[in-house]
Backbone as CSV, one residue per row, in Angstrom:
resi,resn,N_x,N_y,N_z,CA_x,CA_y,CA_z,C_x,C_y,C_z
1,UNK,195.081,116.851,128.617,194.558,116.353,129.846,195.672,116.182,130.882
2,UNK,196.983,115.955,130.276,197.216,115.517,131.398,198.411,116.811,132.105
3,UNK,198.692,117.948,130.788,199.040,118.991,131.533,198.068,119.920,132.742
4,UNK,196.544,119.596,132.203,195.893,119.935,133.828,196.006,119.239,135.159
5,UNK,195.626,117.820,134.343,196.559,116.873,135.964,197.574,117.538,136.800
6,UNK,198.806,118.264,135.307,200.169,118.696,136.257,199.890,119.937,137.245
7,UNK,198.920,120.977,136.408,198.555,122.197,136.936,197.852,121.840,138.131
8,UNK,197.027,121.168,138.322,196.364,120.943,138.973,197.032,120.444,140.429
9,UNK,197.628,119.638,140.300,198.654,119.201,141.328,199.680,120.100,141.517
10,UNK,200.166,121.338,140.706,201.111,121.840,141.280,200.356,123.251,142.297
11,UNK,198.670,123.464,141.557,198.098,124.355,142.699,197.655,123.721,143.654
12,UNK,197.580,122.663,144.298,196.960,121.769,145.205,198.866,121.889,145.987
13,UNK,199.816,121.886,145.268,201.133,121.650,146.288,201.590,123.104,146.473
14,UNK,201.309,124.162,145.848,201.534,125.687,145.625,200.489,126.054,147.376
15,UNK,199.503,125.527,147.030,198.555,126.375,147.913,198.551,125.385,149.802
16,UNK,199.025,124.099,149.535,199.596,123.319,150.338,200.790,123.870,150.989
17,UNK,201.650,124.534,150.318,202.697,124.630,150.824,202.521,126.364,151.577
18,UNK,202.033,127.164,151.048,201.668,128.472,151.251,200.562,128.390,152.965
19,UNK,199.781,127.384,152.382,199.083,127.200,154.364,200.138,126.344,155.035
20,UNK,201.109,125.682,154.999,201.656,125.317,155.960,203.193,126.654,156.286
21,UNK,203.656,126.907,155.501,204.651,128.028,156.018,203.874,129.467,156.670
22,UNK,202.300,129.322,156.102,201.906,130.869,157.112,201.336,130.029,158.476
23,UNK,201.325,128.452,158.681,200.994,128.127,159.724,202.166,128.045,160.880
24,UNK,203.475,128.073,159.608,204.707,127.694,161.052,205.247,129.431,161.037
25,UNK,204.740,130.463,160.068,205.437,131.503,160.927,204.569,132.089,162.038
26,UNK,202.962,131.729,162.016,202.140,131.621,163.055,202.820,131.783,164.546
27,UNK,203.221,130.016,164.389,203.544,129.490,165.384,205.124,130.629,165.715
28,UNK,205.545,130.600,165.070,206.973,131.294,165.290,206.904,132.155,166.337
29,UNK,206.044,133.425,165.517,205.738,134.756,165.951,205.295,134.340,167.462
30,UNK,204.043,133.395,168.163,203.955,133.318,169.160,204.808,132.611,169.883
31,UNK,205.925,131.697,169.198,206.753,131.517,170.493,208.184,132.345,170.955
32,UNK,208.309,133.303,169.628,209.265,134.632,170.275,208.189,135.365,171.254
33,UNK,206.936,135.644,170.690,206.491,136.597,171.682,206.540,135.846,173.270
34,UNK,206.317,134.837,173.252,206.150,133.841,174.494,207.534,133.970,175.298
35,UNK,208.960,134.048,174.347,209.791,133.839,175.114,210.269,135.553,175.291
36,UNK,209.675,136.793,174.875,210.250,137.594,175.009,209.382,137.910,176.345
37,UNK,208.199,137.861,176.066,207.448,137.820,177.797,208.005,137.346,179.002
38,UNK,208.554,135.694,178.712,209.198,135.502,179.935,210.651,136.366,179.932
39,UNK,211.399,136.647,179.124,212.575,137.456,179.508,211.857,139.233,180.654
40,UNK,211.089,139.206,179.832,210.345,140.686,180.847,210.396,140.593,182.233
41,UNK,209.484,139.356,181.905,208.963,139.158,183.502,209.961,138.487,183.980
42,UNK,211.275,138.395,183.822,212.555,138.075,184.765,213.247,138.686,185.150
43,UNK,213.252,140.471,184.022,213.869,141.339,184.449,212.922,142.147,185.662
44,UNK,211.602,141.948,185.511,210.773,142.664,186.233,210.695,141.885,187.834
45,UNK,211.079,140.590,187.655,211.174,139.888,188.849,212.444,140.400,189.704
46,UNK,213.410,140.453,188.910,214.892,140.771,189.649,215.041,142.044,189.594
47,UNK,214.133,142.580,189.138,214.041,144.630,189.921,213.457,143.971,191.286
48,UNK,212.488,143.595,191.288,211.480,143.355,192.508,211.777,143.284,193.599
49,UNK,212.950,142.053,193.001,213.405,141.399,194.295,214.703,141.962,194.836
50,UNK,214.967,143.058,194.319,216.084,144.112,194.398,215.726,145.132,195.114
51,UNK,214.294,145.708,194.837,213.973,146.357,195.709,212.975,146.208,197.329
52,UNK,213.080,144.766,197.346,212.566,144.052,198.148,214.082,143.772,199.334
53,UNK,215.288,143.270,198.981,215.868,143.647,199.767,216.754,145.044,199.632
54,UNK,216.467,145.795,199.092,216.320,147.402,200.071,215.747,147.675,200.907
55,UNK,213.977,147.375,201.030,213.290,147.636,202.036,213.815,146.989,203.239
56,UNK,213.967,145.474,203.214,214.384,144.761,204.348,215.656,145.762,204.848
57,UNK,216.493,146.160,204.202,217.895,146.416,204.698,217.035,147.778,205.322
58,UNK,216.937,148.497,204.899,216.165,149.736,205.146,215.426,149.376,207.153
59,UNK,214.858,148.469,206.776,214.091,148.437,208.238,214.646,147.751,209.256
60,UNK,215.500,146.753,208.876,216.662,146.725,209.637,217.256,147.868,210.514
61,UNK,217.909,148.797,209.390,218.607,149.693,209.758,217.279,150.746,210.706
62,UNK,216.369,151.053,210.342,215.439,151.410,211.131,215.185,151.015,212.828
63,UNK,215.120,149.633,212.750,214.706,149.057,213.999,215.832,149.130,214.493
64,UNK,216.812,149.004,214.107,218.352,149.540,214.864,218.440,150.799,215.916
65,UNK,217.782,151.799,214.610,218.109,153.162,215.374,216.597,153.494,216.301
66,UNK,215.864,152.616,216.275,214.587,152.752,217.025,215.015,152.290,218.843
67,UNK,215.585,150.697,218.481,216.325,150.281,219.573,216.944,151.214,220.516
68,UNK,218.125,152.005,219.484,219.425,152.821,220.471,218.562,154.176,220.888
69,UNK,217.673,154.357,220.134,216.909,155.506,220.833,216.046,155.342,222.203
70,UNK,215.271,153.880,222.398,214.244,153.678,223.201,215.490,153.080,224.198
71,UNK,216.323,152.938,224.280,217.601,152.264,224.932,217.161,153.468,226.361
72,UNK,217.319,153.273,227.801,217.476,154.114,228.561,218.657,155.075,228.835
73,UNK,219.736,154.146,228.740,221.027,154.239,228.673,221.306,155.286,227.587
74,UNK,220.682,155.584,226.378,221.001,156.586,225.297,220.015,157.735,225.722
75,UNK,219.083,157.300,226.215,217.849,158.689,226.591,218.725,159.476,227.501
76,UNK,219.272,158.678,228.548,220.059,159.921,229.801,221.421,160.131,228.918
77,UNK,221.868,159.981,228.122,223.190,160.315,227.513,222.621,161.340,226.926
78,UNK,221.829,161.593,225.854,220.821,162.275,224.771,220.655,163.311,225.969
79,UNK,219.440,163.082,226.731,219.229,164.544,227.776,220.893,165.124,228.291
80,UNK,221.996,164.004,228.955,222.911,165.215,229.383,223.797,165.916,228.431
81,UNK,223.561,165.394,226.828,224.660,166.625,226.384,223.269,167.422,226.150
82,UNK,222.168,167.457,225.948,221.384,168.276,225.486,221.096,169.564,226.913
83,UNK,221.791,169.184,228.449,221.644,169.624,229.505,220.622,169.875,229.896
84,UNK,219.943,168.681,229.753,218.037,168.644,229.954,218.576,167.731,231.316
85,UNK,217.984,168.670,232.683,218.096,167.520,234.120,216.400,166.762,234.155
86,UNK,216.334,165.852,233.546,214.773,164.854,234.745,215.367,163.790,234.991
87,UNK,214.253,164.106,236.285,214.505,163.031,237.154,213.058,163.074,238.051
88,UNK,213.154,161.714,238.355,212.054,161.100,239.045,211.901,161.975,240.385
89,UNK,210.565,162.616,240.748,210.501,163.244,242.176,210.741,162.188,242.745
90,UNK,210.313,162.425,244.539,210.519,160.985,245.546,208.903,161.293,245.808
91,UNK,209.070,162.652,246.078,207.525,162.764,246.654,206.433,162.888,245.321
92,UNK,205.800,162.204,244.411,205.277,163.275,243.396,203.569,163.657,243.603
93,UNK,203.497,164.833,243.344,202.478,165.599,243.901,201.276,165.339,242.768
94,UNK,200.910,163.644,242.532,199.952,163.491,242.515,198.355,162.818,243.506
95,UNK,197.349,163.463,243.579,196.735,163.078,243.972,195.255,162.213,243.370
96,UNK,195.243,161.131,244.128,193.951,160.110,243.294,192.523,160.266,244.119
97,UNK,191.914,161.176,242.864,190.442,160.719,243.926,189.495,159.799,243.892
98,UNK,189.318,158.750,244.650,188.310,158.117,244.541,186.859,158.542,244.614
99,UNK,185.668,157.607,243.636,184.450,158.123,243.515,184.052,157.411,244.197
């Protein structure tokens, strides 16, 4: 009798112990996966934000050369090496008809 007592208690601490270690590698497995997610999404953040200021620098540099182009001062420089002459008539030969 009382070697079943022992058996008995050692499958009650056998099968005790077997649900609590598949409960903590459970837990394990989801908190590597948890922390390998956030490592992702930090590398995926700091691409982002890497290519976020490219764009800025990018349109910067854009609105720069938009500026020196719409500049007047670069338009008549631009036409005289290109040896393009305009210029404003005095007289210009439009006429408005009223209805």
């Amino acid at each position: 009798m009382r070697i079943r007592n022992i058996k008995n208690k050692v499958n009650f601490f056998t099968i005790k112990s077997i649900v609590l270690m598949t409960a903590i590698c459970v837990v394990a497995v989801f908190y590597v996966r948890q922390h390998f997610a956030i490592i992702q999404l930090g590398y995926k953040i700091k691409k982002d934000e890497l290519k976020l200021e490219r764009l800025l620098d990018d349109k910067a540099r854009m609105e720069l050369v938009i500026s020196r182009l719409e500049s007047p001062k670069n338009i008549n420089k631009l036409l005289a090496m290109a040896n393009i002459d305009l210029s404003l008539r005095k007289n210009p030969k439009v006429v408005i008809i009223r209805s």
